[in-house]
C-alpha positions in Angstrom: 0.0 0.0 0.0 1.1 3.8 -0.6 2.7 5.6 2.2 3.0 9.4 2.3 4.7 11.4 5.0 0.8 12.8 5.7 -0.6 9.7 5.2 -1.2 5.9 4.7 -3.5 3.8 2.7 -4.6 1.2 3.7 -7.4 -1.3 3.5 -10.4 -0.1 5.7 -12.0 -2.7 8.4 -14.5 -2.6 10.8 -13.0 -0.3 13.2 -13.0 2.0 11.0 -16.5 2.1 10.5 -17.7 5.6 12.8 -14.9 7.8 11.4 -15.3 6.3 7.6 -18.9 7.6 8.6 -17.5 11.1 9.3 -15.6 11.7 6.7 -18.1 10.5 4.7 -20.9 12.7 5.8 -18.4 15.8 5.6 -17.1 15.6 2.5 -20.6 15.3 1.4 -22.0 18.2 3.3 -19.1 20.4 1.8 -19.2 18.9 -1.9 -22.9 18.4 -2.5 -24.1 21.9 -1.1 -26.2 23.5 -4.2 -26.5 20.1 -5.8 -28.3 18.2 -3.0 -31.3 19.9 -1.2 -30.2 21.4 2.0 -33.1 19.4 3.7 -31.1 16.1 2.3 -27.4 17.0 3.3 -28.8 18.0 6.9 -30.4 15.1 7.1 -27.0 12.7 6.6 -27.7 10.2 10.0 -24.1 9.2 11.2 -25.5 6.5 13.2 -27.3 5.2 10.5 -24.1 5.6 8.0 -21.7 4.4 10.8 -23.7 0.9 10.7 -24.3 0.4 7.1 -20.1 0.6 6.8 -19.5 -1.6 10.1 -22.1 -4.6 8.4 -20.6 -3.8 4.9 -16.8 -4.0 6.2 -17.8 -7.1 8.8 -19.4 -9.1 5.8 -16.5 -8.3 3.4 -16.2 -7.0 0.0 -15.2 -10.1 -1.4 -16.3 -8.1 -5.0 -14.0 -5.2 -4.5 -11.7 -2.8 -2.2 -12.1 -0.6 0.3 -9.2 2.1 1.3 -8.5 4.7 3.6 -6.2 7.4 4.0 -5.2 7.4 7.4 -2.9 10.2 9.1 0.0 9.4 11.9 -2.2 10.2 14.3 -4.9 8.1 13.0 -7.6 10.0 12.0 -8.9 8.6 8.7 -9.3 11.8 5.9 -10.4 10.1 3.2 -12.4 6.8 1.4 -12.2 4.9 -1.4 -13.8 2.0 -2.7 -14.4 -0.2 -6.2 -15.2 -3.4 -7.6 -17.7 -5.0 -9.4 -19.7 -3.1 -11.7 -23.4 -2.0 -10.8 -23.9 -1.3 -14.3 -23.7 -3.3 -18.2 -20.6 -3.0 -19.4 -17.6 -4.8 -21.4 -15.9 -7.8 -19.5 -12.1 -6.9 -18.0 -14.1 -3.3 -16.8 -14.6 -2.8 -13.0 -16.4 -0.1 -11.2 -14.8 3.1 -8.7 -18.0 2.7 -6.5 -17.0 6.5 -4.4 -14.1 8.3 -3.4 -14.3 11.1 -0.5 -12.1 13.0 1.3 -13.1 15.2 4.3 -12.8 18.6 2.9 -9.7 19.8 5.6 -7.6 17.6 2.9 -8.9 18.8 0.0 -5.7 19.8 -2.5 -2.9 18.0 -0.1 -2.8 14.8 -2.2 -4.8 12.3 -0.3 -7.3 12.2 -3.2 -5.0 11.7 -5.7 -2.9 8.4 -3.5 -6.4 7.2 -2.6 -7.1 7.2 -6.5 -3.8 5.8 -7.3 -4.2 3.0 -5.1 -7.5 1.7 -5.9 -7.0 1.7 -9.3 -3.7 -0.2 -8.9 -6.1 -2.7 -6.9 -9.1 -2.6 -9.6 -6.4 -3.6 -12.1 -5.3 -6.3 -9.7 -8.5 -7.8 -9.6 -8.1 -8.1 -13.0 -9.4 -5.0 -14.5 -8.1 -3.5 -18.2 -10.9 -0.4 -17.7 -13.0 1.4 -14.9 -15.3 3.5 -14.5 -17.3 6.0 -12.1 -20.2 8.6 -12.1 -20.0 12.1 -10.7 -22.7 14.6 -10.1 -22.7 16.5 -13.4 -22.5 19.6 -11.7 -19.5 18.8 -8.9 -17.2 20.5 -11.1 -14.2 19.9 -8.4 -14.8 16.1 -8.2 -15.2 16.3 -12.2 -12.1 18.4 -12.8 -9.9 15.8 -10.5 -11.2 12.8 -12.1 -10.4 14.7 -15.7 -6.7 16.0 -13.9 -6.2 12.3 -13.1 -6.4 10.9 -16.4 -10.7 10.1 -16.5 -12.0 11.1 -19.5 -15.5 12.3 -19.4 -17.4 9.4 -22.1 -20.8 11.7 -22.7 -22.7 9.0 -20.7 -25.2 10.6 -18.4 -28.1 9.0 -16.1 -30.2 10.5 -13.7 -29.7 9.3 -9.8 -33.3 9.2 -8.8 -32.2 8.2 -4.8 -31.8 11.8 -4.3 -34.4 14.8 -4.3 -34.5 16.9 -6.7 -32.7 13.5 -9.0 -29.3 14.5 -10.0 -27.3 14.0 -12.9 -24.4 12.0 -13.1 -21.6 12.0 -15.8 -19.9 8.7 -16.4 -16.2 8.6 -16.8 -13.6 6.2 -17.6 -10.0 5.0 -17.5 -7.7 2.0 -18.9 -6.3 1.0 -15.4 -4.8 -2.4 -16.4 -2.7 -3.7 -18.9 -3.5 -6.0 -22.3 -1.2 -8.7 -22.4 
């Protein structure tokens, strides 16, 4: 795994679960603000969050990854996760399922070594392409992915789980290697 003098990455496990919660949540609240309702980011239950990652990291992601950027002192700054694809797409192609960093380490690198090390992992699972959606209108998020080597495909879909929906850009990136 990828070691930084401000950070670590690692794989994430069940103690991890409450601050995965909070960075979660944050990065959220600070990204999503004018793309989500108010009403909806307020609403973000860290209990409720906290629990859904503690089952999901107890039971395993036997289909794919998760990482976290962890500092010396052990706060965790940032998530990352991939695997299997939710979606139809071309055999050899995995899936970066979400990537969030709590928005104190926003433009210090974490993103971009959290990034780097999943898809290093995707492509060890056996992966020649991925793939992720972004909110159409998180032009941060976008303009990282597009800095990182994603290129925006002109695939859109709208994310009805949210209210108002929201549109999502998909993008892509050869991770692996052809033999």
């Amino acid at each position: 795994m990828a070691s930084h003098p401000v950070v670590t990455i690692r794989f994430a496990n069940v103690e991890d679960a409450e601050r995965i919660a909070r960075v979660h949540i944050a990065a959220w609240r600070a990204a999503y603000t004018g793309i989500m309702s108010d009403q909806q980011l307020a609403g973000l239950d860290h209990e409720l969050l906290m629990r859904r990652w503690h089952h999901d990291l107890a039971t395993g992601f036997a289909d794919g990854a998760v990482l976290v950027a962890q500092s010396p002192q052990g706060t965790i700054c940032g998530v990352a996760s991939g695997g299997s694809p939710r979606d139809e797409v071309e055999s050899g192609t995995l899936e970066l399922w979400m990537l969030n960093c709590h928005p104190s380490s926003w433009g210090r690198g974490v993103g971009t070594m959290l990034l780097a090390e999943l898809e290093r992992q995707l492509a060890d699972r056996g992966a020649l392409d991925a793939y992720l959606w972004v909110a159409a209108r998180n032009s941060r998020a976008r303009h990282f992915y597009a800095r990182e080597g994603w290129c925006d495909t002109g695939a859109t879909r709208l994310e009805e789980r949210f209210d108002p929906a929201i549109t999502e850009v998909r993008y892509a990136k050869r991770v692996g290697v052809s033999s």
